[in-house]
N, CA, C and O atoms as CSV, one atom per row, in Angstrom:
chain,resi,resn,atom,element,x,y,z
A,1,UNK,N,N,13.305,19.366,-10.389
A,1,UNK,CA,C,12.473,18.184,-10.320
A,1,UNK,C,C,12.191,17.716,-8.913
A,1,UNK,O,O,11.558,16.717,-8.572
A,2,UNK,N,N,12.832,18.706,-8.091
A,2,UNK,CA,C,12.638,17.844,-6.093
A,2,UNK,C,C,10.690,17.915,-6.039
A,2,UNK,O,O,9.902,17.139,-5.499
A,3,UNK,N,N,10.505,18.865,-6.642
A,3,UNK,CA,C,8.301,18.929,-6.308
A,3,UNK,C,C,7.941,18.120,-6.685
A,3,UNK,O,O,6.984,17.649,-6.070
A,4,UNK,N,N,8.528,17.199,-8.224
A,4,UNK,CA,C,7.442,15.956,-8.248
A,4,UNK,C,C,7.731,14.902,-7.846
A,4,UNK,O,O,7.013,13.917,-8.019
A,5,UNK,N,N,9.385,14.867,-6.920
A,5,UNK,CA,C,9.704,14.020,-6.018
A,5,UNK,C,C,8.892,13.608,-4.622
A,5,UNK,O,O,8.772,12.455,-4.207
A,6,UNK,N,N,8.352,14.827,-3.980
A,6,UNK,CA,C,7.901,15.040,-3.231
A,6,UNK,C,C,6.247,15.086,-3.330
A,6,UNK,O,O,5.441,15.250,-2.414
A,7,UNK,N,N,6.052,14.924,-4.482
A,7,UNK,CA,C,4.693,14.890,-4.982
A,7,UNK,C,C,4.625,13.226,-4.788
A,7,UNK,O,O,3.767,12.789,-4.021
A,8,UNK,N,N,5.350,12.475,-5.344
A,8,UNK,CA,C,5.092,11.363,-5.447
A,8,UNK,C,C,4.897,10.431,-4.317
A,8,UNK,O,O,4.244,9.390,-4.246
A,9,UNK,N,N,5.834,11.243,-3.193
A,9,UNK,CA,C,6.098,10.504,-1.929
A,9,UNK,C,C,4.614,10.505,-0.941
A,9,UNK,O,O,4.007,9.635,-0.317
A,10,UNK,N,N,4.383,12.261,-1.229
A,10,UNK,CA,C,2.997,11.778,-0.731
A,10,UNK,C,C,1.995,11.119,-1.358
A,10,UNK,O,O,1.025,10.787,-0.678
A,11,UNK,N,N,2.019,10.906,-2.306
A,11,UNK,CA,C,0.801,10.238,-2.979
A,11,UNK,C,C,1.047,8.689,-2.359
A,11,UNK,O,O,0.098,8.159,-1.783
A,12,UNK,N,N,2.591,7.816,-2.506
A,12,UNK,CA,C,2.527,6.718,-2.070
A,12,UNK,C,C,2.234,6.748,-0.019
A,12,UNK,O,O,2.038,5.764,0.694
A,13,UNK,N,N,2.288,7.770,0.281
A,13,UNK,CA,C,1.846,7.577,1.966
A,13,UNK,C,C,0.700,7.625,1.886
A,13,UNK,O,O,0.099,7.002,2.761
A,14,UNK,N,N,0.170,8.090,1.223
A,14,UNK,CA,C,-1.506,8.294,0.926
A,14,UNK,C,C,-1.755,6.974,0.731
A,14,UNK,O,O,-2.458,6.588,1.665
A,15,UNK,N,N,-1.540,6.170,0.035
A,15,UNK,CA,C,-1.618,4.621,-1.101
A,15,UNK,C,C,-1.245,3.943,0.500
A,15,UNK,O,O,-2.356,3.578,0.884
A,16,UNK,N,N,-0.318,3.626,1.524
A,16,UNK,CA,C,0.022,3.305,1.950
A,16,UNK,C,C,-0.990,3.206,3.497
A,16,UNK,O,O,-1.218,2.274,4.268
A,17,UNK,N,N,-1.394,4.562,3.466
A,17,UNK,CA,C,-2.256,4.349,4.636
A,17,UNK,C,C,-3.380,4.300,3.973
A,17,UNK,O,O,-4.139,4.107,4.922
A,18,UNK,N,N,-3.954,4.327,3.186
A,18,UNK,CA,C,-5.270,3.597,2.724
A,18,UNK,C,C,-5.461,1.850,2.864
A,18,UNK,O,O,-6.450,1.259,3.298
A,19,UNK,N,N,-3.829,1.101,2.209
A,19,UNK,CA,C,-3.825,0.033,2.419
A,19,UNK,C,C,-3.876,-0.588,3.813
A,19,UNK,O,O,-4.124,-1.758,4.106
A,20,UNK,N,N,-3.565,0.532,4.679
A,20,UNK,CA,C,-3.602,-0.108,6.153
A,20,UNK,C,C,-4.946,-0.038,6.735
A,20,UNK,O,O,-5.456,-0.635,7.683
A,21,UNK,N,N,-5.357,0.788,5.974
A,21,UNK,CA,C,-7.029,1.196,6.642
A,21,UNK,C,C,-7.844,-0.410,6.156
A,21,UNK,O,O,-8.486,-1.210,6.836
A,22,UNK,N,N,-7.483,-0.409,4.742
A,22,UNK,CA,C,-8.163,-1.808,4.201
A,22,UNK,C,C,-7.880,-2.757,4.988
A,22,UNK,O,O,-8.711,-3.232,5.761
A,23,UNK,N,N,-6.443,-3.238,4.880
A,23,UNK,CA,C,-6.004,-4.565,5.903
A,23,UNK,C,C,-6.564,-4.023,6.911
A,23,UNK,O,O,-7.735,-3.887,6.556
A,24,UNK,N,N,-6.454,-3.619,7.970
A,24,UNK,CA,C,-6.893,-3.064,9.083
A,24,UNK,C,C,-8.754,-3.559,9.075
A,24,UNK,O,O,-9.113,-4.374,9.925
A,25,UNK,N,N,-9.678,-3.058,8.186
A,25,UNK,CA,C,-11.202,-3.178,8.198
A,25,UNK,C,C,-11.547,-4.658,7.970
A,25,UNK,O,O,-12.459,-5.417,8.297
A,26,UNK,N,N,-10.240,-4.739,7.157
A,26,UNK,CA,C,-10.827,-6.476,6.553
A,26,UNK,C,C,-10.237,-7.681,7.850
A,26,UNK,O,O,-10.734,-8.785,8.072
A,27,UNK,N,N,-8.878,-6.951,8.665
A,27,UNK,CA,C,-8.783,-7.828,9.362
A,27,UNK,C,C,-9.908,-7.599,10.905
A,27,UNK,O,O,-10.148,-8.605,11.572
A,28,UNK,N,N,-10.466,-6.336,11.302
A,28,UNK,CA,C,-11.651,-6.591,11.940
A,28,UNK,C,C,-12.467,-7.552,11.515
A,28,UNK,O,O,-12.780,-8.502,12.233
A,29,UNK,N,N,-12.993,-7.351,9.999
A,29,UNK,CA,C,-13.875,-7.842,9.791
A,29,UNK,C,C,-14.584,-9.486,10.074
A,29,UNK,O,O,-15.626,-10.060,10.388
A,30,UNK,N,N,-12.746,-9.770,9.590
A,30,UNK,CA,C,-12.682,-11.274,9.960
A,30,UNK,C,C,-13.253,-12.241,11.307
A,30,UNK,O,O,-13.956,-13.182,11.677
A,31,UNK,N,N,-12.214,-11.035,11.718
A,31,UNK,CA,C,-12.138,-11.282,13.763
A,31,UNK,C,C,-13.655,-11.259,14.363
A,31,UNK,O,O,-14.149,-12.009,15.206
A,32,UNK,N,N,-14.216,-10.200,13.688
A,32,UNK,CA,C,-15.728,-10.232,14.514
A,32,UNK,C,C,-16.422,-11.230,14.004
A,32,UNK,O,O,-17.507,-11.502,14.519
A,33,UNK,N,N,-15.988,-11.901,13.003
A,33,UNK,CA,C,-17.359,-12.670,12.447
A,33,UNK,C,C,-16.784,-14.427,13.460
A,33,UNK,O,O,-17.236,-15.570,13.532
A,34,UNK,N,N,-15.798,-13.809,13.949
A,34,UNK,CA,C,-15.372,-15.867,14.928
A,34,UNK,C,C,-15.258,-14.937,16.492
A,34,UNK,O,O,-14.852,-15.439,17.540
A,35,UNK,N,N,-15.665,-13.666,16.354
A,35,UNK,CA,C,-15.859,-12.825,17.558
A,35,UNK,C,C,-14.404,-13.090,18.583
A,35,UNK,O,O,-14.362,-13.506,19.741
A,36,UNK,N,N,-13.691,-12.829,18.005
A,36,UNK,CA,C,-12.169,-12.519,18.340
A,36,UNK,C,C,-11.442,-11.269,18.384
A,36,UNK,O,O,-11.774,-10.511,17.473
A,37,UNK,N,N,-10.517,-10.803,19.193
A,37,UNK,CA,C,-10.109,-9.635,19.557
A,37,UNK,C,C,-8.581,-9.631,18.582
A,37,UNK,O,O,-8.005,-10.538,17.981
A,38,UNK,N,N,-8.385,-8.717,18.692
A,38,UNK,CA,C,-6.838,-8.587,17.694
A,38,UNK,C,C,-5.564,-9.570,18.509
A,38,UNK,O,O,-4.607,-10.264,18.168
A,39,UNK,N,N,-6.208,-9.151,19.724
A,39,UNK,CA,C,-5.013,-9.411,20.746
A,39,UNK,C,C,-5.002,-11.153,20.701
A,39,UNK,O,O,-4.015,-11.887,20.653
A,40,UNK,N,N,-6.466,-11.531,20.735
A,40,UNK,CA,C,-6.677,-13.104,20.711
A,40,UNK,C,C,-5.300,-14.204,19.969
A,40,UNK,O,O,-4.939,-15.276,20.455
A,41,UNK,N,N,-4.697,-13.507,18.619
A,41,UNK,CA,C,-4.264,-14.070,17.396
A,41,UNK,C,C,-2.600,-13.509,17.147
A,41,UNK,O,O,-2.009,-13.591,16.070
A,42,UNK,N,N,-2.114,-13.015,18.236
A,42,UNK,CA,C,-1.118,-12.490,18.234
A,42,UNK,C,C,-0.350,-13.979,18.347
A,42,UNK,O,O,-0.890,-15.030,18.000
A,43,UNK,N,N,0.865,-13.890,18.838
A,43,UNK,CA,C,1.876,-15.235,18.457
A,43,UNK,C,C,2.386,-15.385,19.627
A,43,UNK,O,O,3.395,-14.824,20.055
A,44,UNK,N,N,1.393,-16.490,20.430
A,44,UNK,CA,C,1.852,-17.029,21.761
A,44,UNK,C,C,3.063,-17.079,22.507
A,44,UNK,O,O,3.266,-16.796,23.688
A,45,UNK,N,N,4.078,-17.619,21.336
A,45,UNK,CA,C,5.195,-17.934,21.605
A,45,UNK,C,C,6.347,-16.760,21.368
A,45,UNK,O,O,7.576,-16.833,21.361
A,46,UNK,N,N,5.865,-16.171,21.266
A,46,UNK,CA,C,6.677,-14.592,21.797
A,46,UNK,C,C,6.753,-14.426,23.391
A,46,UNK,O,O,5.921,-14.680,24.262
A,47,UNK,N,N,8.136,-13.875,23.459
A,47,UNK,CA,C,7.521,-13.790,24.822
A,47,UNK,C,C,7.256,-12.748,25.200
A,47,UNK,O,O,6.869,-12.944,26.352
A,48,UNK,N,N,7.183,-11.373,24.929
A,48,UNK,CA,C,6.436,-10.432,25.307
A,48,UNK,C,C,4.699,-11.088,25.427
A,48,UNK,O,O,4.125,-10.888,26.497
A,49,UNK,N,N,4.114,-11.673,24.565
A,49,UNK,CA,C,3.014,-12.495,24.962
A,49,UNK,C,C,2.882,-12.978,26.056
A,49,UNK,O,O,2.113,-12.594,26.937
A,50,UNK,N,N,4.142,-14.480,26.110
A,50,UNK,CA,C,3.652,-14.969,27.199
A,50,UNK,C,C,3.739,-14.658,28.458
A,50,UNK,O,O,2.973,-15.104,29.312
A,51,UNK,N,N,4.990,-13.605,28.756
A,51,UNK,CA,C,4.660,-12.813,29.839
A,51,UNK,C,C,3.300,-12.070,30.241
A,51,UNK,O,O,2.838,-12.112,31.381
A,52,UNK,N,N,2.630,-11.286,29.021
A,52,UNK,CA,C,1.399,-10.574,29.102
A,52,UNK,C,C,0.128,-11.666,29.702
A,52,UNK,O,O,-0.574,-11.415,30.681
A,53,UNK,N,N,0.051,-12.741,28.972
A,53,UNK,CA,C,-0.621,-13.539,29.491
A,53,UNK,C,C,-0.840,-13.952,30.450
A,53,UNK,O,O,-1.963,-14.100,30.931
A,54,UNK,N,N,1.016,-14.446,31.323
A,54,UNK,CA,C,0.881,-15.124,32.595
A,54,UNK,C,C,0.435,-13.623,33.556
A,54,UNK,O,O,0.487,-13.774,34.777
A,55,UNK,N,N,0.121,-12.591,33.170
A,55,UNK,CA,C,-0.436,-12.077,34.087
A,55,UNK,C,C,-1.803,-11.092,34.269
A,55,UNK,O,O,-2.193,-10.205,35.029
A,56,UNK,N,N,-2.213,-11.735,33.226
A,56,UNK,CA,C,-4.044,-12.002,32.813
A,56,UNK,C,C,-4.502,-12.451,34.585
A,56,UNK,O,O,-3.947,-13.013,35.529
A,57,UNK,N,N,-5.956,-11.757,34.278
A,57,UNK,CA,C,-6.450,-11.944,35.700
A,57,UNK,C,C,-7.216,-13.323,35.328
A,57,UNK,O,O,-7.290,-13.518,34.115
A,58,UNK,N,N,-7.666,-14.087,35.967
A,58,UNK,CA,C,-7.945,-15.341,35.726
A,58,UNK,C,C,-9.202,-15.381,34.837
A,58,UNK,O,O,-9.312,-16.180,33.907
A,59,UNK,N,N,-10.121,-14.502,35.161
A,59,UNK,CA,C,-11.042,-13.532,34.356
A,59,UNK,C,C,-10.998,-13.653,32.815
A,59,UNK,O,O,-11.496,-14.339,31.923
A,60,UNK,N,N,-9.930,-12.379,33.014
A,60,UNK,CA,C,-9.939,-11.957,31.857
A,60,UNK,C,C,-9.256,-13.245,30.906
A,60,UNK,O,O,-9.502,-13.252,29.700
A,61,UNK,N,N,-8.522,-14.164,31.418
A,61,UNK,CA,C,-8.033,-15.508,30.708
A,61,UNK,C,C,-8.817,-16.408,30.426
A,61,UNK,O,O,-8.652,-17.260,29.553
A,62,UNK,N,N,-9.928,-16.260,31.301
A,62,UNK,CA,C,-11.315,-17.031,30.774
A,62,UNK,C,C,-11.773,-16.917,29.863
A,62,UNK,O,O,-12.081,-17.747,29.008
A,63,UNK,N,N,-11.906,-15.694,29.919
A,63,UNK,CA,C,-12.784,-14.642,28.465
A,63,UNK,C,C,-12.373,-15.386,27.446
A,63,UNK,O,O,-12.959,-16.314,26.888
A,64,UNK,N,N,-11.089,-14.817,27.189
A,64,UNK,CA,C,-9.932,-15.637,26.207
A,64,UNK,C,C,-9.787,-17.465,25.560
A,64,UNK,O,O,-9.292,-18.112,24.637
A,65,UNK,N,N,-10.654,-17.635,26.878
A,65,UNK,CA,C,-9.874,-18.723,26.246
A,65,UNK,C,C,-11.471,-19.170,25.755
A,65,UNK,O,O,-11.626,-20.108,24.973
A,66,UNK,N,N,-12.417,-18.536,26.203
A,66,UNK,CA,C,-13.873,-18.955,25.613
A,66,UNK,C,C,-13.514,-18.110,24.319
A,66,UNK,O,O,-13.367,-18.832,23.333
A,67,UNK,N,N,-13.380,-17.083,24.141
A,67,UNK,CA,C,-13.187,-16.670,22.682
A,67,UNK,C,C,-12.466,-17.428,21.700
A,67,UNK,O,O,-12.907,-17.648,20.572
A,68,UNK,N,N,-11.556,-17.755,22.052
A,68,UNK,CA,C,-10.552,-19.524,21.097
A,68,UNK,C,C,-11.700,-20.040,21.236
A,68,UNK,O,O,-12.376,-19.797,20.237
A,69,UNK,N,N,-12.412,-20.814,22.222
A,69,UNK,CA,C,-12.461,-22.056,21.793
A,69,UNK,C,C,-14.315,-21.602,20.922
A,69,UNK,O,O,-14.729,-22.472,20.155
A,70,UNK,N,N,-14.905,-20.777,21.045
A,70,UNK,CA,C,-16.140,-20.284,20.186
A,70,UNK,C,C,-15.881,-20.462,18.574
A,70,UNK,O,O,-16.524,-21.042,17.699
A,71,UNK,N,N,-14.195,-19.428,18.560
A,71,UNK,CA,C,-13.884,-18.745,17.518
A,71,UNK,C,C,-13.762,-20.936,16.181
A,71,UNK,O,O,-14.116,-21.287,15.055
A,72,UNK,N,N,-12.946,-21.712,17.596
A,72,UNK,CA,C,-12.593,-22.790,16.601
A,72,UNK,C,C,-14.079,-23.801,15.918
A,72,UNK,O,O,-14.321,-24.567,14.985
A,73,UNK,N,N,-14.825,-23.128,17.186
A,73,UNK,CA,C,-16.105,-24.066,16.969
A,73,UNK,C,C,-16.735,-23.568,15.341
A,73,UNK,O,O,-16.927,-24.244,14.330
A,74,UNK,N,N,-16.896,-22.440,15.551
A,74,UNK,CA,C,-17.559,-21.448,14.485
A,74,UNK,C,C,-16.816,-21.822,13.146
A,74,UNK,O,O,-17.346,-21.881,12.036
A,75,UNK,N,N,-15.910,-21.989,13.351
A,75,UNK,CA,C,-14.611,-22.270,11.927
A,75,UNK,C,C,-15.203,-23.998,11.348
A,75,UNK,O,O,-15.686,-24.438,10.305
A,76,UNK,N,N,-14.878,-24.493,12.511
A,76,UNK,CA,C,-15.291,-26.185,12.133
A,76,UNK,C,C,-16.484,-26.249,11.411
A,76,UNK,O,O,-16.553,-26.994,10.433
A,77,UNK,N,N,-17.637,-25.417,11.840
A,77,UNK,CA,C,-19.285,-24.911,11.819
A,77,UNK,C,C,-19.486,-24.591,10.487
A,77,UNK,O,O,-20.548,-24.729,9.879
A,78,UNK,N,N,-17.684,-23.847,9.727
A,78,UNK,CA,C,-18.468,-22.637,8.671
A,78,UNK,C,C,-19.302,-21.542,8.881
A,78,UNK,O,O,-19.726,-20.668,8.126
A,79,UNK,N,N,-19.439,-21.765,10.013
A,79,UNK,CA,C,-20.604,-20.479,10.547
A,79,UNK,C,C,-20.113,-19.262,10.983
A,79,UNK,O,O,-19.018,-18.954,10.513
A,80,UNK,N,N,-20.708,-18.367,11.874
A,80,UNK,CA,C,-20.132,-16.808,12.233
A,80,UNK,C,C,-21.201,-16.326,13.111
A,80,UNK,O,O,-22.351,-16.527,12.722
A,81,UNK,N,N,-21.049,-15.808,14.075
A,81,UNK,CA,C,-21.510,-15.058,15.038
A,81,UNK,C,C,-22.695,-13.965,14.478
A,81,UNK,O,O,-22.575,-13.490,13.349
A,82,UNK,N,N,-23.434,-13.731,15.037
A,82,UNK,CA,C,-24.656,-13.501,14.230
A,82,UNK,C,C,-24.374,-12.009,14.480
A,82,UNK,O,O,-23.631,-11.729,15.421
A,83,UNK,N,N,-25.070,-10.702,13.478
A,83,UNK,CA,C,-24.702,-9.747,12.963
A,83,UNK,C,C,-24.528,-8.977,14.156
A,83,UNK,O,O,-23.571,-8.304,14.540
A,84,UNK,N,N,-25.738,-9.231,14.705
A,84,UNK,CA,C,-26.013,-8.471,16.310
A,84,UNK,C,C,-24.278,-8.805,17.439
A,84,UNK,O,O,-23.514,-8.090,18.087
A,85,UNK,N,N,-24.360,-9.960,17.181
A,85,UNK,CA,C,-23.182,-10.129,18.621
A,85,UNK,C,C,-21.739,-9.544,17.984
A,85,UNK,O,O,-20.800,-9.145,18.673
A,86,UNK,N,N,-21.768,-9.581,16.640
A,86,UNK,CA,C,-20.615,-9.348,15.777
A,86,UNK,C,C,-20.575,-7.713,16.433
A,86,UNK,O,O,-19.594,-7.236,17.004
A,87,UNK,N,N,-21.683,-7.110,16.235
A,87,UNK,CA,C,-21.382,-5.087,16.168
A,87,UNK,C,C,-21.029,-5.278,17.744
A,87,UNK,O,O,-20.324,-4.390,18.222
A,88,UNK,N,N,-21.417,-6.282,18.568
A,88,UNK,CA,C,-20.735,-5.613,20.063
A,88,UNK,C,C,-19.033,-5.999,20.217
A,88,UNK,O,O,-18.359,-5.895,21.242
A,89,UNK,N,N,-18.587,-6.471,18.868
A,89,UNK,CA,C,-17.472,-6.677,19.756
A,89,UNK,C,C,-15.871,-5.093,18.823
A,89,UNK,O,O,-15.556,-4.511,17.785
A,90,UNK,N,N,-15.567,-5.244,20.080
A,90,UNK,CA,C,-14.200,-3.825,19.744
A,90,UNK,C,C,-13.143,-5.038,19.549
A,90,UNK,O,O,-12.677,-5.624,20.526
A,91,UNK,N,N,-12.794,-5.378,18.201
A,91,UNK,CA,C,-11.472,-6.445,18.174
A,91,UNK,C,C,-10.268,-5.517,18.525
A,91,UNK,O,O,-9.265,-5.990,19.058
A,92,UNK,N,N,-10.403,-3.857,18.147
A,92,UNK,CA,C,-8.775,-3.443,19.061
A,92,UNK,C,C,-9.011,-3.195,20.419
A,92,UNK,O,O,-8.144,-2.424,20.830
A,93,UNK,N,N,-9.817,-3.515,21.306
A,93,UNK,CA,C,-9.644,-3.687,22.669
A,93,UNK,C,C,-8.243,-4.620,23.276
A,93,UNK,O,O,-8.020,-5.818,23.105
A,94,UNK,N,N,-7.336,-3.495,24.109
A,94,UNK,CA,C,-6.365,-4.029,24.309
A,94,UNK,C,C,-6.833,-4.579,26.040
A,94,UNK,O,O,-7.515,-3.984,26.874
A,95,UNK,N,N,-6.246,-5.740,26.107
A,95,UNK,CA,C,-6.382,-6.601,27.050
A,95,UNK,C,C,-4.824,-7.296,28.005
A,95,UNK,O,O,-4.622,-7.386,29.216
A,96,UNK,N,N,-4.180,-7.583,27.114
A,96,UNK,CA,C,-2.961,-7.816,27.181
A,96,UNK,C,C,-1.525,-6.293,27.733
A,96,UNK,O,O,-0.970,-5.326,27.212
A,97,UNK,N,N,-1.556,-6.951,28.932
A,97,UNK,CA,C,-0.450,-5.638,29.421
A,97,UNK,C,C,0.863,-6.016,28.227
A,97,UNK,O,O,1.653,-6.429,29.076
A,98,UNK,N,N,1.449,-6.129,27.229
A,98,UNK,CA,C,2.355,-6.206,26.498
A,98,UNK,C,C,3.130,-5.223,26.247
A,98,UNK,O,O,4.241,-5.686,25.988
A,99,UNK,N,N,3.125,-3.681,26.167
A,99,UNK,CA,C,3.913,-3.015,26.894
A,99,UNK,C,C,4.738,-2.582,27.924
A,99,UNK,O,O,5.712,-1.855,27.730
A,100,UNK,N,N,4.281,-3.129,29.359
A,100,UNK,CA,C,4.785,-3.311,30.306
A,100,UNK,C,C,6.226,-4.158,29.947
A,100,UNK,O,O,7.373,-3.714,29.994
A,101,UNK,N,N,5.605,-6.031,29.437
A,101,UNK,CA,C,6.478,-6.987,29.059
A,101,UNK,C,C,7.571,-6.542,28.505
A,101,UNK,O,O,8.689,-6.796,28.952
A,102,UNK,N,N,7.332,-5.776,27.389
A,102,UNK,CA,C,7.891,-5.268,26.525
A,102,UNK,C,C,8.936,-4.120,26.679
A,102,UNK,O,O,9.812,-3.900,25.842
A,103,UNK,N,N,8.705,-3.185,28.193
A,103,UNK,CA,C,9.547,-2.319,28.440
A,103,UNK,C,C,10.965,-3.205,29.434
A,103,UNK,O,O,12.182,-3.048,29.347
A,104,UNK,N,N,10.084,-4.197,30.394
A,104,UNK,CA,C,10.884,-4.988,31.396
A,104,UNK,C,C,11.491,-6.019,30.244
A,104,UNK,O,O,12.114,-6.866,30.884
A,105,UNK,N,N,11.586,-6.328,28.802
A,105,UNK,CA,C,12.419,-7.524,28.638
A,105,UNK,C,C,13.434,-6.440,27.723
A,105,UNK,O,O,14.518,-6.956,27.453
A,106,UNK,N,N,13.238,-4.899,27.161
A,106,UNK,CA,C,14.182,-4.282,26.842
A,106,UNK,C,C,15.351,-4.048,28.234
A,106,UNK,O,O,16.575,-4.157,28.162
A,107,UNK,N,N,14.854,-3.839,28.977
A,107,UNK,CA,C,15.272,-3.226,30.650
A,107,UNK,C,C,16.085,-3.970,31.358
A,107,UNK,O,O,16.934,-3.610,32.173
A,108,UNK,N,N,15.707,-5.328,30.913
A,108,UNK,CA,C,16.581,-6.977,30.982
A,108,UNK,C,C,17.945,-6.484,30.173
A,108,UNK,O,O,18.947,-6.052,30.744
A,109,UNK,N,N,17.795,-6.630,28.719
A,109,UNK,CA,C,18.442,-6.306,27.772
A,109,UNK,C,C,19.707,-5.643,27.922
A,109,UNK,O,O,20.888,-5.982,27.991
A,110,UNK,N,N,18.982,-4.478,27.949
A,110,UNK,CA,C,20.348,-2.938,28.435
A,110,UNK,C,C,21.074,-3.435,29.470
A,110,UNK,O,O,22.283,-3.222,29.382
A,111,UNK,N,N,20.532,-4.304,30.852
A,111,UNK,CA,C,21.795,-4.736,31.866
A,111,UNK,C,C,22.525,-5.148,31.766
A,111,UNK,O,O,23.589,-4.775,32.261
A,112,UNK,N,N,22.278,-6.757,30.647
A,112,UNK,CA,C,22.858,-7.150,29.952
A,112,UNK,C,C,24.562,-6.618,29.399
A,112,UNK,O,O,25.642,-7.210,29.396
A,113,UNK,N,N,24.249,-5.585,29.078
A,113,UNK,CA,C,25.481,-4.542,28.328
A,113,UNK,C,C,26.183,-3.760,29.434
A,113,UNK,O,O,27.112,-3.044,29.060
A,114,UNK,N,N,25.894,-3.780,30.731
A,114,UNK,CA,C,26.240,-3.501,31.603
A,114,UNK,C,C,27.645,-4.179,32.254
A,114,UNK,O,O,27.755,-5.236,32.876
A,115,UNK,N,N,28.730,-3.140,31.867
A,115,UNK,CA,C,29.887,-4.233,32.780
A,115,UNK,C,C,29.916,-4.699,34.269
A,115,UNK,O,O,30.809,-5.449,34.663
């Protein structure tokens, strides 16, 4: 009986990355219509975030913070970014160095354990 064990397993990875493809399209979908980036909606108060942030070029924090404050207008509005401005935007455009953060607060970590 291990083949229709193994039968089954792929069928649920199959089921599994389909569901991510869905969440995944539907959560673009969302994002472009208040023309928001993935990165926009992540959870401030992390601090791999707020490290990433405090070292946003002033620029690129602009961008950002016009994208919030569009995205809240549009919400208050009921409204959505019109079809055209919606197809220019890439919501997985990564912007946020959070890997970096993320290697230096493990790197913190491990010293930590250091006698």
């Amino acid at each position: 009986g291990g083949h229709a064990k193994r039968h089954s397993h792929s069928t649920m990875s199959a089921l599994l990355r389909m569901a991510a493809r869905w969440y995944q399209e539907g959560t673009a979908k969302e994002l472009r219509k208040y023309g928001l980036l993935y990165q926009d909606i992540l959870n401030e108060f992390h601090p791999d975030v707020q490290v990433a942030l405090s070292r946003l070029s002033p620029e690129e924090l602009s961008n950002r913070n016009k994208r919030l404050k569009r995205a809240a207008d549009l919400s208050v509005k009921h409204s959505e970014l019109s079809p055209e401005a919606q197809a220019k935007i890439d919501v997985w455009r990564k912007y946020l160095p959070l890997e970096r953060a993320q290697e230096e607060r493990l790197e913190r970590a491990s010293y930590k354990h250091i006698p």
